[in-house]
KOLTI-954198 format. One record per residue (C-alpha): residue number from 1; residue in one letter; chain; x, y, z. Coordinates in steps of 0.1 Angstrom, whole numbers, plus 2048, in hexadecimal, padded with zeros to 3 digits. Layout:
REM KOLTI-954198
resi: NUM, resn: A, chain: A, east: X, north: Y, up: Z
...
REM end
This chain:
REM KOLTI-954198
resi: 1, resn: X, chain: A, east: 5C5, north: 4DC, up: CEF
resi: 2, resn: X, chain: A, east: 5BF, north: 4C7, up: CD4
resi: 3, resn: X, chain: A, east: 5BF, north: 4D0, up: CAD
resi: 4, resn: X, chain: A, east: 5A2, north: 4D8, up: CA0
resi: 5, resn: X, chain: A, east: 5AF, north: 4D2, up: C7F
resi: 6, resn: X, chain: A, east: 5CC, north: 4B4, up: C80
resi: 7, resn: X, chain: A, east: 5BD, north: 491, up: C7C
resi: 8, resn: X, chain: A, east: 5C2, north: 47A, up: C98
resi: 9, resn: X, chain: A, east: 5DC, north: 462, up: C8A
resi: 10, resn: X, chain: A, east: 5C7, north: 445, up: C97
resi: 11, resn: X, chain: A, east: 5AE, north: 454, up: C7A
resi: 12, resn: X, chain: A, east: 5C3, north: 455, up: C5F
resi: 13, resn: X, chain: A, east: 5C4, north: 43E, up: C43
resi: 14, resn: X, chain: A, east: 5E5, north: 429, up: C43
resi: 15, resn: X, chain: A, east: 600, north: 435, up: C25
resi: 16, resn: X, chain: A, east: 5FB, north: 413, up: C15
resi: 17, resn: X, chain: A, east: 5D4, north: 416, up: C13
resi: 18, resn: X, chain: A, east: 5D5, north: 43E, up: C0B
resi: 19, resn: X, chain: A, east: 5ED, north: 431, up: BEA
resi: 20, resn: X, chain: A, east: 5D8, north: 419, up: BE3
resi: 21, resn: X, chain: A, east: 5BB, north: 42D, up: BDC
resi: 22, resn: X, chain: A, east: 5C9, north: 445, up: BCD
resi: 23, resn: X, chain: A, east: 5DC, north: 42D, up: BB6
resi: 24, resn: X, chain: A, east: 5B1, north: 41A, up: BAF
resi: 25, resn: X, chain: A, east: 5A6, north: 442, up: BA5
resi: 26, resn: X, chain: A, east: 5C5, north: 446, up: B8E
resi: 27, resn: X, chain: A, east: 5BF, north: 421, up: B7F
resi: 28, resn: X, chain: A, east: 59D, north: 42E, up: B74
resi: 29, resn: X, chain: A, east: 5A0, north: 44C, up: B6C
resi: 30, resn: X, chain: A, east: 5BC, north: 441, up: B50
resi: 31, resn: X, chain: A, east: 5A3, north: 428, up: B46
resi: 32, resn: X, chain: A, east: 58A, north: 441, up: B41
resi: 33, resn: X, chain: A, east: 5A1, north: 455, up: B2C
resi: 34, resn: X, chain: A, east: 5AE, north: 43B, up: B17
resi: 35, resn: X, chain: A, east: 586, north: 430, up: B0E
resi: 36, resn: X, chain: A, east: 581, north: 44D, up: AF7
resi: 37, resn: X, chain: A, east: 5A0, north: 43F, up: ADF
resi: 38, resn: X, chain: A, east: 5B8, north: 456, up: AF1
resi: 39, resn: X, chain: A, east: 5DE, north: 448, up: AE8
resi: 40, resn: X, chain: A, east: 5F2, north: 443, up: B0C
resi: 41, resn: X, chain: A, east: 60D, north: 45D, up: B01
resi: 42, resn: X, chain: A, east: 5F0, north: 475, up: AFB
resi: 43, resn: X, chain: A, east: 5E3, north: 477, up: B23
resi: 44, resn: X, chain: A, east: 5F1, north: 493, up: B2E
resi: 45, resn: X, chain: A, east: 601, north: 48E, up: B56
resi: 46, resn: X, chain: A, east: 5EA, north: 4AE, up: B60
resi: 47, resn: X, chain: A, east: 5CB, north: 49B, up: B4D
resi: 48, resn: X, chain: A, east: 5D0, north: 478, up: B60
resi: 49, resn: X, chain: A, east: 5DE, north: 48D, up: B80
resi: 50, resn: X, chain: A, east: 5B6, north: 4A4, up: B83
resi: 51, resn: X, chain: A, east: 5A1, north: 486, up: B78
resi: 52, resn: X, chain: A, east: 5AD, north: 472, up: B94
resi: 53, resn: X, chain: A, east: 5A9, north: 492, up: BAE
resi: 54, resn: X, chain: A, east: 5D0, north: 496, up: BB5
resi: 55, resn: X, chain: A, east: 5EA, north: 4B3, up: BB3
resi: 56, resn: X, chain: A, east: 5FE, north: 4B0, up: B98
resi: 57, resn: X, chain: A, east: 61D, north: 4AF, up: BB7
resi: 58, resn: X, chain: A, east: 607, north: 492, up: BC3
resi: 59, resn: X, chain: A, east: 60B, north: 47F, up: BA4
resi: 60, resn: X, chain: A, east: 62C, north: 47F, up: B9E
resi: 61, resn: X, chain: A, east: 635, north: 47A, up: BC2
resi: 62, resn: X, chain: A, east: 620, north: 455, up: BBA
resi: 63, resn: X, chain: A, east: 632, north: 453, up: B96
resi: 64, resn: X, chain: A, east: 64D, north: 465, up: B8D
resi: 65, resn: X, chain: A, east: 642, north: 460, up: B65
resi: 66, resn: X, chain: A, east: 62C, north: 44D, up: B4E
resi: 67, resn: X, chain: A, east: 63E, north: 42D, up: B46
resi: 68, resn: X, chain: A, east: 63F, north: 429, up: B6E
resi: 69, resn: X, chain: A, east: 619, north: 432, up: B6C
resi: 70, resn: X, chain: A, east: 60C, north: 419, up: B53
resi: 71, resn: X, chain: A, east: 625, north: 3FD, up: B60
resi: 72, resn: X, chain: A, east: 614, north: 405, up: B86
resi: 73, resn: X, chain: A, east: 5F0, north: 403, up: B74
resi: 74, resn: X, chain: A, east: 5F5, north: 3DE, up: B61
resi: 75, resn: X, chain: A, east: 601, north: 3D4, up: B81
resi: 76, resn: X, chain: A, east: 5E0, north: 3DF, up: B92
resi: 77, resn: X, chain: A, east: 5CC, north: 3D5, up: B71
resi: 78, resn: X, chain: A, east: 5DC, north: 3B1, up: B6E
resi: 79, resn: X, chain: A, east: 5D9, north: 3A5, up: B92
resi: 80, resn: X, chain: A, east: 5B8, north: 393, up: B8B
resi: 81, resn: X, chain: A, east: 5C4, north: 38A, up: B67
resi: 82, resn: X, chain: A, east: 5DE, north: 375, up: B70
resi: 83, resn: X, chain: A, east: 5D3, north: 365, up: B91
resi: 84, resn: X, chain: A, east: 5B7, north: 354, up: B7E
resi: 85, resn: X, chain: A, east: 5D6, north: 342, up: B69
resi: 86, resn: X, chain: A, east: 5EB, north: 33D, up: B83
resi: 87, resn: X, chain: A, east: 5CF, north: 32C, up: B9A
resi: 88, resn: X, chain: A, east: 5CB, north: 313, up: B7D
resi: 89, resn: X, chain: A, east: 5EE, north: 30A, up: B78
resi: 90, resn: X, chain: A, east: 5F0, north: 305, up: B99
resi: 91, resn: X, chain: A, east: 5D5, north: 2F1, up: B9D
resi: 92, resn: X, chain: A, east: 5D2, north: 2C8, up: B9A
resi: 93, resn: X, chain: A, east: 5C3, north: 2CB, up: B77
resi: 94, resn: X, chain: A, east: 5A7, north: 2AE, up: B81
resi: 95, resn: X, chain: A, east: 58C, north: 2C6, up: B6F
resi: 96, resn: X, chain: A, east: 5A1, north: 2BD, up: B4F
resi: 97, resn: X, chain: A, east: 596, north: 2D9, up: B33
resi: 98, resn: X, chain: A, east: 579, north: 2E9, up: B45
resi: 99, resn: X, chain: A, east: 595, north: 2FA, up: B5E
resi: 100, resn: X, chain: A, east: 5AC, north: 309, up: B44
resi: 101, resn: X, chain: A, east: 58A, north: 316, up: B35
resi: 102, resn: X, chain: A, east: 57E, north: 323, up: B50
resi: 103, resn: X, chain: A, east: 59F, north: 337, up: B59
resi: 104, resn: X, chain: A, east: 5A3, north: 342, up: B34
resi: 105, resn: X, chain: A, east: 580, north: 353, up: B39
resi: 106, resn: X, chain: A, east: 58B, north: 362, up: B59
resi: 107, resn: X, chain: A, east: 5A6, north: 36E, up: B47
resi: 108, resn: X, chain: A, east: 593, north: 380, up: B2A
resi: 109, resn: X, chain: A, east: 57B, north: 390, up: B46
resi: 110, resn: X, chain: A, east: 59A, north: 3A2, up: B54
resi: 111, resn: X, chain: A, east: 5A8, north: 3A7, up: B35
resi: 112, resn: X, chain: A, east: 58A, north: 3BF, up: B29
resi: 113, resn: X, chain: A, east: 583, north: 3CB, up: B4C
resi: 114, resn: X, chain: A, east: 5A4, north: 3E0, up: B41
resi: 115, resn: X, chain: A, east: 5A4, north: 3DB, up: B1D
resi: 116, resn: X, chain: A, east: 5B0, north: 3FC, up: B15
resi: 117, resn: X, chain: A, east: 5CD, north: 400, up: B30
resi: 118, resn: X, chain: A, east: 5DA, north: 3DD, up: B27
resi: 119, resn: X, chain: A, east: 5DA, north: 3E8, up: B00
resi: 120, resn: X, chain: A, east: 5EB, north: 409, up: B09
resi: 121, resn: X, chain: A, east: 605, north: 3F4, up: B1C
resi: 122, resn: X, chain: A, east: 608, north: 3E0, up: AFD
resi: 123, resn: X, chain: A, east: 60C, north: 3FA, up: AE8
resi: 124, resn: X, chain: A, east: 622, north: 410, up: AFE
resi: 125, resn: X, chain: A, east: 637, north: 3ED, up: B06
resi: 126, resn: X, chain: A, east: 645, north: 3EF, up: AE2
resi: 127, resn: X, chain: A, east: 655, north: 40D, up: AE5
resi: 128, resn: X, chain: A, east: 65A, north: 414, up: B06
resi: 129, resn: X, chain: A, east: 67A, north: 3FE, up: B14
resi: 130, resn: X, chain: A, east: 66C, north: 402, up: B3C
resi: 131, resn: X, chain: A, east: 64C, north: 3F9, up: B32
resi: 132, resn: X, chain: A, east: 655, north: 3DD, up: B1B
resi: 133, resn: X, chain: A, east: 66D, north: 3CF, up: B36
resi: 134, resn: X, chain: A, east: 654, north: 3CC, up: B4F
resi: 135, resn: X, chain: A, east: 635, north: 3BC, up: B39
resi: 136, resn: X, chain: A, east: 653, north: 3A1, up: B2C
resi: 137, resn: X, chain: A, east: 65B, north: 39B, up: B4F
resi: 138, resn: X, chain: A, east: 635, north: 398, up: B5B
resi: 139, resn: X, chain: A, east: 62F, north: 37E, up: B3F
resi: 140, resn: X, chain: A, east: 655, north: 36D, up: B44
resi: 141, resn: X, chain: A, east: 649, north: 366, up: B6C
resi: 142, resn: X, chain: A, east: 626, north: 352, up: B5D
resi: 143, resn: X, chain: A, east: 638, north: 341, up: B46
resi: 144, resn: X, chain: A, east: 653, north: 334, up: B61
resi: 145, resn: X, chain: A, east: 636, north: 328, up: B75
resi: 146, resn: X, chain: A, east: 625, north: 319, up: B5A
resi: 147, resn: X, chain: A, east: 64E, north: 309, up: B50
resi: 148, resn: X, chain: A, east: 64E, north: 2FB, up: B73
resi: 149, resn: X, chain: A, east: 62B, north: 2E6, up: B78
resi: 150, resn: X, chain: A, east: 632, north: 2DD, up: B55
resi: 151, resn: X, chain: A, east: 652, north: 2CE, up: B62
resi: 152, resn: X, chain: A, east: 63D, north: 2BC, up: B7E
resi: 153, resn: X, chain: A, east: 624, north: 2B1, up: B66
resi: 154, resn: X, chain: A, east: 63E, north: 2A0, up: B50
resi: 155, resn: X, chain: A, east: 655, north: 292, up: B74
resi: 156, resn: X, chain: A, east: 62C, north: 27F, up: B79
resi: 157, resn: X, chain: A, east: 629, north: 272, up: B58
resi: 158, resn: X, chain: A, east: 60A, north: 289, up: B51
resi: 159, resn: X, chain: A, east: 619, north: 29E, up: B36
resi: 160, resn: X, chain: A, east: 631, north: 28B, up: B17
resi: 161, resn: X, chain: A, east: 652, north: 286, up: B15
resi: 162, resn: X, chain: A, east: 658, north: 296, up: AFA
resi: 163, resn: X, chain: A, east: 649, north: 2BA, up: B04
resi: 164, resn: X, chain: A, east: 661, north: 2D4, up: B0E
resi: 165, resn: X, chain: A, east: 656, north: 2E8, up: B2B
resi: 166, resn: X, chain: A, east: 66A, north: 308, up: B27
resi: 167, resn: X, chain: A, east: 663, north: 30A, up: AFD
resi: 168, resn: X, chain: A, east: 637, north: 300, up: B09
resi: 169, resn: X, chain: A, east: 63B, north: 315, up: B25
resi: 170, resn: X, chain: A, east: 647, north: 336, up: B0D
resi: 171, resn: X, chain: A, east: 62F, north: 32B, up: AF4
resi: 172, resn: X, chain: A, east: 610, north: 32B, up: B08
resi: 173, resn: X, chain: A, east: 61A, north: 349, up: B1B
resi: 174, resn: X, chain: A, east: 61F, north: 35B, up: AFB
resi: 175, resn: X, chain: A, east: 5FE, north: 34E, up: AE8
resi: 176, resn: X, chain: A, east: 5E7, north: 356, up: B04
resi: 177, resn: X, chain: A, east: 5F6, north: 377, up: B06
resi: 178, resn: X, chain: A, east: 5F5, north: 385, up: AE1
resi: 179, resn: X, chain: A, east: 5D2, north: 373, up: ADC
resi: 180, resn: X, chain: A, east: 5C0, north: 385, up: AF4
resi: 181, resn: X, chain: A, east: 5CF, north: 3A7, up: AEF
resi: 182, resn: X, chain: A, east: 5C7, north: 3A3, up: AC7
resi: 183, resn: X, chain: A, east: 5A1, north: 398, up: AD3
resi: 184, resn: X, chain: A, east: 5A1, north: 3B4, up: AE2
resi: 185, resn: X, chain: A, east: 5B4, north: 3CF, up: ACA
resi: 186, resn: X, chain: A, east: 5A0, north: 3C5, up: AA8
resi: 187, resn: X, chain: A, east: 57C, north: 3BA, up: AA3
resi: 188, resn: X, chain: A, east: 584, north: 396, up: A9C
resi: 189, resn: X, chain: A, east: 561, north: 389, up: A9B
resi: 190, resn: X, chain: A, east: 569, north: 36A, up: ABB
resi: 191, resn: X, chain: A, east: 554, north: 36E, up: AD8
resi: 192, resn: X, chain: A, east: 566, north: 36F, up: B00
resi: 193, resn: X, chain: A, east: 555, north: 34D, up: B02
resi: 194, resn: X, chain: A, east: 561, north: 33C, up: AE3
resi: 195, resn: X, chain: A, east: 584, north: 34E, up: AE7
resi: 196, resn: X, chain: A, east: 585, north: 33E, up: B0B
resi: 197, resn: X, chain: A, east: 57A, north: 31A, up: AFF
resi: 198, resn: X, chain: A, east: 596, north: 31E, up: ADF
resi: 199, resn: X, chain: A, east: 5AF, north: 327, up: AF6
resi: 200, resn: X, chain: A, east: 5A7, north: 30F, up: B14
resi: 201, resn: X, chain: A, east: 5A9, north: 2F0, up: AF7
resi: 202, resn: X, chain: A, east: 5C7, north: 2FD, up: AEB
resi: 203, resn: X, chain: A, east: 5D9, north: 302, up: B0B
resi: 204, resn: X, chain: A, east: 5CD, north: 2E1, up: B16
resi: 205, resn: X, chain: A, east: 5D7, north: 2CA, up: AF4
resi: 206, resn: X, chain: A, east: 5FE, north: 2DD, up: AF3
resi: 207, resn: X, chain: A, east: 600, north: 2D0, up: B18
resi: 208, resn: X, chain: A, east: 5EE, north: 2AE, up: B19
resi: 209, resn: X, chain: A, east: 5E5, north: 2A8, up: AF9
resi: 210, resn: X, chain: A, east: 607, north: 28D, up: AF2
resi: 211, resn: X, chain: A, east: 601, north: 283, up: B15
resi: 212, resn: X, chain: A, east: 604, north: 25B, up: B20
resi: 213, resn: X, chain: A, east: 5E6, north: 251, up: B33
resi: 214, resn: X, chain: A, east: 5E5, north: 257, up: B57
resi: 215, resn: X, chain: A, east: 5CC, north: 24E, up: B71
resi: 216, resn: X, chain: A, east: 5C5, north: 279, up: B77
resi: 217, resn: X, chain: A, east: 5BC, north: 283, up: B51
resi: 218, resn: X, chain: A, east: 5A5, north: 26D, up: B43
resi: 219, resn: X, chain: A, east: 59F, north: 251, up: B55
resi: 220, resn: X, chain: A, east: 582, north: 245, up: B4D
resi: 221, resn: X, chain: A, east: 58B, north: 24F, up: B26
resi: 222, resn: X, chain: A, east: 5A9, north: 23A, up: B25
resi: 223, resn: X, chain: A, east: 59A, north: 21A, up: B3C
resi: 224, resn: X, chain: A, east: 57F, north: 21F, up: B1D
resi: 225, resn: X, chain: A, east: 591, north: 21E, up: B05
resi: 226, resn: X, chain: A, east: 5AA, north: 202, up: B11
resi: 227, resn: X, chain: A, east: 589, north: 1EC, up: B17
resi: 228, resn: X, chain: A, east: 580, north: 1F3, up: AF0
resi: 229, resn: X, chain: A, east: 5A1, north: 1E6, up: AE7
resi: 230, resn: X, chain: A, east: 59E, north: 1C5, up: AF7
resi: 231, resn: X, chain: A, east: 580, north: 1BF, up: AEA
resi: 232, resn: X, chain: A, east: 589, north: 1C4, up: AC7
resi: 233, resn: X, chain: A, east: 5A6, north: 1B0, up: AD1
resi: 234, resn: X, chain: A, east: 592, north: 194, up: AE1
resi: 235, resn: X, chain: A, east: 579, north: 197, up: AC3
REM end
């Protein structure tokens, strides 16, 4: 006779999907706790454990403590963030400025979607050795993408001679970083759009700024300008 009781297993959620849900209800219910002004360290395991509807066993079965608990939510929280950067950087660049824009404002969307987890992870990163580890290594794998297409930029002739990839590529990595988490930790006065446009220029200059002409940046800008010459030339 059947179980009245026992779910078919043809009904049950699969493990990956069951920790995946539970790991979106934990995600906001730290993100709830840390919107009052709450410090990280102050959340209590029990706290973070009832406002997500889990056992306290439950919890810790998913994260055996709180370094391994924030590092598992800025994974979750920066998905979205990074993607936006890494679709640009690898991307042809023929939207010149307008694309770096455009991913630094995706960027500052996620970044205050989870403002308060990403500031904890911050904070907590400067202390903590685990935590620290893994947001250096998180922002060490961007810049080796950004080192690479800044590498294939330069092999094309679209970037100068002169730049050094692995130097621009820790620079950039670094700037876009600590700019937006200060936007975000002090009233600084700079709108999401203007911080998006500032950054996108900037980011855009370091890289092509030195650049020779090429027939994929500028085109029309440089055949302009080359006309202009042999005018005055002519003239």
């Amino acid at each position: 006779m059947p179980s009245l009781t026992r779910v078919p297993r043809s009904a049950r959620k699969p493990t990956d999907d069951r920790r995946a849900e539970f790991e979106q209800r934990v995600l906001t219910a730290v993100e709830d706790l840390l919107a009052d002004g709450t410090p990280f360290t102050e959340i209590a395991v029990q706290k973070i454990a009832a406002a997500s509807g889990a056992a306290r066993s439950t919890f810790y079965r998913y994260f055996p403590d709180k370094s391994r608990l924030l590092i598992r939510m800025a994974e979750l929280a920066t998905t979205d963030l990074f993607a936006a950067a890494e679709t640009w950087w690898s991307a042809e660049h023929a939207d010149q400025q307008a694309g770096v824009v455009r991913a630094m404002r995706a960027m500052i969307g996620g970044f205050r979607d989870h403002r308060y987890l990403l500031l904890a992870l911050t904070e907590v990163g400067s202390y903590d050795r685990e935590v620290g580890a893994y947001w250096r290594s998180r922002v060490a794998t961007f810049a080796e993408l950004m080192r690479a297409r800044l590498e294939a930029e330069q092999a094309a002739g679209r970037v100068g001679p002169r730049l050094d990839p692995r130097a621009t590529a820790l620079i950039l990595a670094s700037m876009v970083e600590r700019t937006i988490s200060v936007a975000f930790a002090v009233e600084t006065g700079i709108g999401e759009e203007e911080l998006a446009e500032s950054l996108g220029r900037a980011i855009w200059l370091v890289i092509y700024g030195d650049a020779p002409p090429s027939l994929s940046f500028g085109e029309a800008a440089s055949s302009a300008a080359g006309a202009d010459r042999l005018r005055r030339d002519v003239v």
